[in-house]
C-alpha positions as protocol buffer text, in pm:
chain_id: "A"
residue {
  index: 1
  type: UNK
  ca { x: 17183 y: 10839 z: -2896 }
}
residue {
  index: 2
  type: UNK
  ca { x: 17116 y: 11199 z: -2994 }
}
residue {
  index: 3
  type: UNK
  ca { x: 16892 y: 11071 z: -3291 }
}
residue {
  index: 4
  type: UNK
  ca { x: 16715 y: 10842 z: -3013 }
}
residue {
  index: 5
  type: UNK
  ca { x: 16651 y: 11166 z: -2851 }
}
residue {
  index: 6
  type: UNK
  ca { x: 16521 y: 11410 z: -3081 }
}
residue {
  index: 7
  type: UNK
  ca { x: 16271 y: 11143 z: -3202 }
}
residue {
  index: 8
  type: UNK
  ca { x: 16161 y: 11120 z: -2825 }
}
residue {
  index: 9
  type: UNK
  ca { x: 16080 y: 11499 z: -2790 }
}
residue {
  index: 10
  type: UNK
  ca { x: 15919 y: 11487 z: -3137 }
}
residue {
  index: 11
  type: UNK
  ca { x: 15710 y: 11248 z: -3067 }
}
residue {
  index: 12
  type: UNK
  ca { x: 15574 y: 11378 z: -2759 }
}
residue {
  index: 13
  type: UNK
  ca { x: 15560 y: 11711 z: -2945 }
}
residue {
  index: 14
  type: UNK
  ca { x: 15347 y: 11571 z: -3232 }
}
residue {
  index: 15
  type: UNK
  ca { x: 15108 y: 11340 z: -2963 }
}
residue {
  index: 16
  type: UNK
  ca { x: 15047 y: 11747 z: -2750 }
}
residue {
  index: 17
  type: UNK
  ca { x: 14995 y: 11855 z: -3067 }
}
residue {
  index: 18
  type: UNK
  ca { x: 14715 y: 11585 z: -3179 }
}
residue {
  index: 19
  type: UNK
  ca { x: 14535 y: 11635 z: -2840 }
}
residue {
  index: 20
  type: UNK
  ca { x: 14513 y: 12009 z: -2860 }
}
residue {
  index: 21
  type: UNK
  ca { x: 14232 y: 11981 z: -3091 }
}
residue {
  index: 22
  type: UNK
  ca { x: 14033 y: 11757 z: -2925 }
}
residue {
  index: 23
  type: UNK
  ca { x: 13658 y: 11922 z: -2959 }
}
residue {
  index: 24
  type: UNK
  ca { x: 13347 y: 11733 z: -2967 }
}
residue {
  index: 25
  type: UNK
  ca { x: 13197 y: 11722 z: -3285 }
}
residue {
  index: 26
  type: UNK
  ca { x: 12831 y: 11784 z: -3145 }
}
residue {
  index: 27
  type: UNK
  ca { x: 12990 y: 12123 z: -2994 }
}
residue {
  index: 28
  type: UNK
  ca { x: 13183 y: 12361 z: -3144 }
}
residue {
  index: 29
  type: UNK
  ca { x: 13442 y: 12551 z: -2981 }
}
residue {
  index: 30
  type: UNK
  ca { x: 13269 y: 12850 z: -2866 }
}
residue {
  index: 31
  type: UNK
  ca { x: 13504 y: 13091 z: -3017 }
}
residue {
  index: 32
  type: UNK
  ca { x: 13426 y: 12880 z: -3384 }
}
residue {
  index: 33
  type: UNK
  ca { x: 13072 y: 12952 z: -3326 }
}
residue {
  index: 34
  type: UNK
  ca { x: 13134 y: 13330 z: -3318 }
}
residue {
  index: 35
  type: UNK
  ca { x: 13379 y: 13350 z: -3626 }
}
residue {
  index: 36
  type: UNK
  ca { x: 13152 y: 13154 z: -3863 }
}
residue {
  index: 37
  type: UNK
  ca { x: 12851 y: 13324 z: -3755 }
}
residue {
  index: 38
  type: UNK
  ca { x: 12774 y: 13652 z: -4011 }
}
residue {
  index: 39
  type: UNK
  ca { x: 12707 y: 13890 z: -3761 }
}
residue {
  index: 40
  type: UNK
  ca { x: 12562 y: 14152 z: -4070 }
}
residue {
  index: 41
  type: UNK
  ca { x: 12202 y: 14054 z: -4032 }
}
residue {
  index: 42
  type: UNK
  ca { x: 11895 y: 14229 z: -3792 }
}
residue {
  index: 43
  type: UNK
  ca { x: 11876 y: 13871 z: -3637 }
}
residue {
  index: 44
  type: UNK
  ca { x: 12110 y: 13654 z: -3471 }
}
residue {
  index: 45
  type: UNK
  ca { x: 11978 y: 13323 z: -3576 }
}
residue {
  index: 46
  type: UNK
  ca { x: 12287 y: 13143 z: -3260 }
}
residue {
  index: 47
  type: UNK
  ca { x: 12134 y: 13331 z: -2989 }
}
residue {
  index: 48
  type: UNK
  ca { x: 11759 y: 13416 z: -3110 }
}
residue {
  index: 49
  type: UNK
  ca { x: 11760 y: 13829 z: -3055 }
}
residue {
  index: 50
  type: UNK
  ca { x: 11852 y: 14109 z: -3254 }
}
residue {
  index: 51
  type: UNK
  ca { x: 12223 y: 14098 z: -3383 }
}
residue {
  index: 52
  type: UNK
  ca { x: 12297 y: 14453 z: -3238 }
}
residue {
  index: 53
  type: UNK
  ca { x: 12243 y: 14321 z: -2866 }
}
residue {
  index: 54
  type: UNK
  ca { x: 12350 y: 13974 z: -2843 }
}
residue {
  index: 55
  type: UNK
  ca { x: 12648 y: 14019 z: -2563 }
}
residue {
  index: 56
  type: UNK
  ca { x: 12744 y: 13637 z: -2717 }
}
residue {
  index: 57
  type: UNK
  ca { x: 12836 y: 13730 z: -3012 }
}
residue {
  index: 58
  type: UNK
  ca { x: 12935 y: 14083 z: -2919 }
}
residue {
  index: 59
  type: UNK
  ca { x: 13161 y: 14070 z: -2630 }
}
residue {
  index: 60
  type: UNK
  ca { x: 13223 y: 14414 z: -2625 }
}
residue {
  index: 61
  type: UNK
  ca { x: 12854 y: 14475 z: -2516 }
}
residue {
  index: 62
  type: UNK
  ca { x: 12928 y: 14254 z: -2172 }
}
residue {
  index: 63
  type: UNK
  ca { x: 13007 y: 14523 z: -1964 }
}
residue {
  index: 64
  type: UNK
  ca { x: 12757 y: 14733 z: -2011 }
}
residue {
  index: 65
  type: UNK
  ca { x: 12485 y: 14434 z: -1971 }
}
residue {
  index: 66
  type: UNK
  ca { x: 12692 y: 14391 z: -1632 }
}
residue {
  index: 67
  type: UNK
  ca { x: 12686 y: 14715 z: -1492 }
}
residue {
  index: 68
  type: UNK
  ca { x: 12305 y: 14731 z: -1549 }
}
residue {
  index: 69
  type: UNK
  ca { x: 12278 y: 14435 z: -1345 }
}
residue {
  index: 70
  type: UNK
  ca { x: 12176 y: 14232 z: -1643 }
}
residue {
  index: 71
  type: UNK
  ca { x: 12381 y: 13909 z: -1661 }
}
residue {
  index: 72
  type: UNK
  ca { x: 12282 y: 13593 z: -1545 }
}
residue {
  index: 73
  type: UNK
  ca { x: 12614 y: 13441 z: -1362 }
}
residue {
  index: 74
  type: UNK
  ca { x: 12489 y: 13073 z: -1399 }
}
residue {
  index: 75
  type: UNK
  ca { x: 12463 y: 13049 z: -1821 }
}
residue {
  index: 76
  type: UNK
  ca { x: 12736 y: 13348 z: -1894 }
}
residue {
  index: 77
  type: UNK
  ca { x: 12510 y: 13605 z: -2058 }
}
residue {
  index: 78
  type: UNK
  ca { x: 12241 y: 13879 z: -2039 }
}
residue {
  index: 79
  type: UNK
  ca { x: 11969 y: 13748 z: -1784 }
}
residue {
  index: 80
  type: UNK
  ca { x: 11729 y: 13917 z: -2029 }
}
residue {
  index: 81
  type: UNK
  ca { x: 11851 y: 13705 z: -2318 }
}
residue {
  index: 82
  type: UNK
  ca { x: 11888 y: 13374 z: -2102 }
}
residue {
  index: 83
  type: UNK
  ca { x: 11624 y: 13151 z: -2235 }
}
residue {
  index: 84
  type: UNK
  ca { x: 11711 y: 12842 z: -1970 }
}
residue {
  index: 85
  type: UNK
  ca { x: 11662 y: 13050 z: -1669 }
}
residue {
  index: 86
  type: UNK
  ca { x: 11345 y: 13248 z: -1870 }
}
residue {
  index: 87
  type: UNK
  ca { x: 11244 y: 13041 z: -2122 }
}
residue {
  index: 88
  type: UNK
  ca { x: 10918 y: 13290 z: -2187 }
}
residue {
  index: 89
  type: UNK
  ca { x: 11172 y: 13561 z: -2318 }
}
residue {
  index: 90
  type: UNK
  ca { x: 11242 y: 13381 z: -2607 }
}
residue {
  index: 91
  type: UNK
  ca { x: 10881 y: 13398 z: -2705 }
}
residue {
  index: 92
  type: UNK
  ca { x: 10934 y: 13771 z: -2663 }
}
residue {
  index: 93
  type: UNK
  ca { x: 11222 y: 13824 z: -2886 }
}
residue {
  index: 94
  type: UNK
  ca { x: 11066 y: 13590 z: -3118 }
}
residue {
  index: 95
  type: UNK
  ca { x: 10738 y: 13854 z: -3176 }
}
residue {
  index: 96
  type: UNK
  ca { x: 10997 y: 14081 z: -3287 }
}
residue {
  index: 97
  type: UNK
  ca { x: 11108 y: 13850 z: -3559 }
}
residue {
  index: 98
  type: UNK
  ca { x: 10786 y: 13785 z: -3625 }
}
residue {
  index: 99
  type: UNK
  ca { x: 10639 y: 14104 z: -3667 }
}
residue {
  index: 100
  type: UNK
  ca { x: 10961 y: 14242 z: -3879 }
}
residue {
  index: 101
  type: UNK
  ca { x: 10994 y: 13941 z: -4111 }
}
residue {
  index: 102
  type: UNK
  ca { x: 10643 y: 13772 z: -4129 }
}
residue {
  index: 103
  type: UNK
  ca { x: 10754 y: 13433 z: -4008 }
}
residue {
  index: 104
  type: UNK
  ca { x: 10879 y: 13231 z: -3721 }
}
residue {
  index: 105
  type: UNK
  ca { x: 11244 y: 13300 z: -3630 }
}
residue {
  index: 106
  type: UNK
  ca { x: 11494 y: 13024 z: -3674 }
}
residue {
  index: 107
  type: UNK
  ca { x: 11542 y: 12759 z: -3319 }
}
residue {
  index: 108
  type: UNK
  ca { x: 11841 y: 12967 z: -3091 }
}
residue {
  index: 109
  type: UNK
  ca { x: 12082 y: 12738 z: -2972 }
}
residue {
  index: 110
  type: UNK
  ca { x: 12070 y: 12683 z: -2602 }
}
């Protein structure tokens, strides 16, 4: 019976543990996102702006964005880097690219 039992609660151990996981492949975790990303560049090709202000990648810069009155509540980042609500500011941040690198920057996620 105790066999019975420990193969009970290991089971349902091992089925929590197979669920845990569960992320869809067409989105990463957004944590994942962050770690991969090399965050040594000018440009943050996730986001679309300049590495040293993207609050996404940079949580420590949140705050800061927040007590300026810069976040955008609805999408969970700087309202002056949220291309959904302003979709022209990407344009804007793209010029930068532009002008530093010659060429169109690479498509920010959304």
């Amino acid at each position: 019976m105790r066999t019975f039992a420990l193969s009970c609660v290991a089971t349902v151990i091992l089925v929590g543990l197979a669920g845990c996981g569960n992320v869809t492949a067409d989105k990463p975790a957004p944590d994942s996102a962050a770690a991969e990303h090399n965050h040594e560049g000018w440009w943050c090709d996730e986001h679309g702006v300049p590495e040293e202000i993207c609050a996404q990648c940079h949580p420590q810069l949140v705050a800061k964005f927040k007590a300026d009155g810069d976040w955008c509540k609805l999408h969970d980042r700087p309202d002056s880097q949220c291309f959904i609500c302003h979709p022209e500011l990407e344009a804007k941040f793209a010029e930068k690219y532009e002008a530093k690198f010659n060429k169109k920057p690479p498509k920010p996620e959304t």
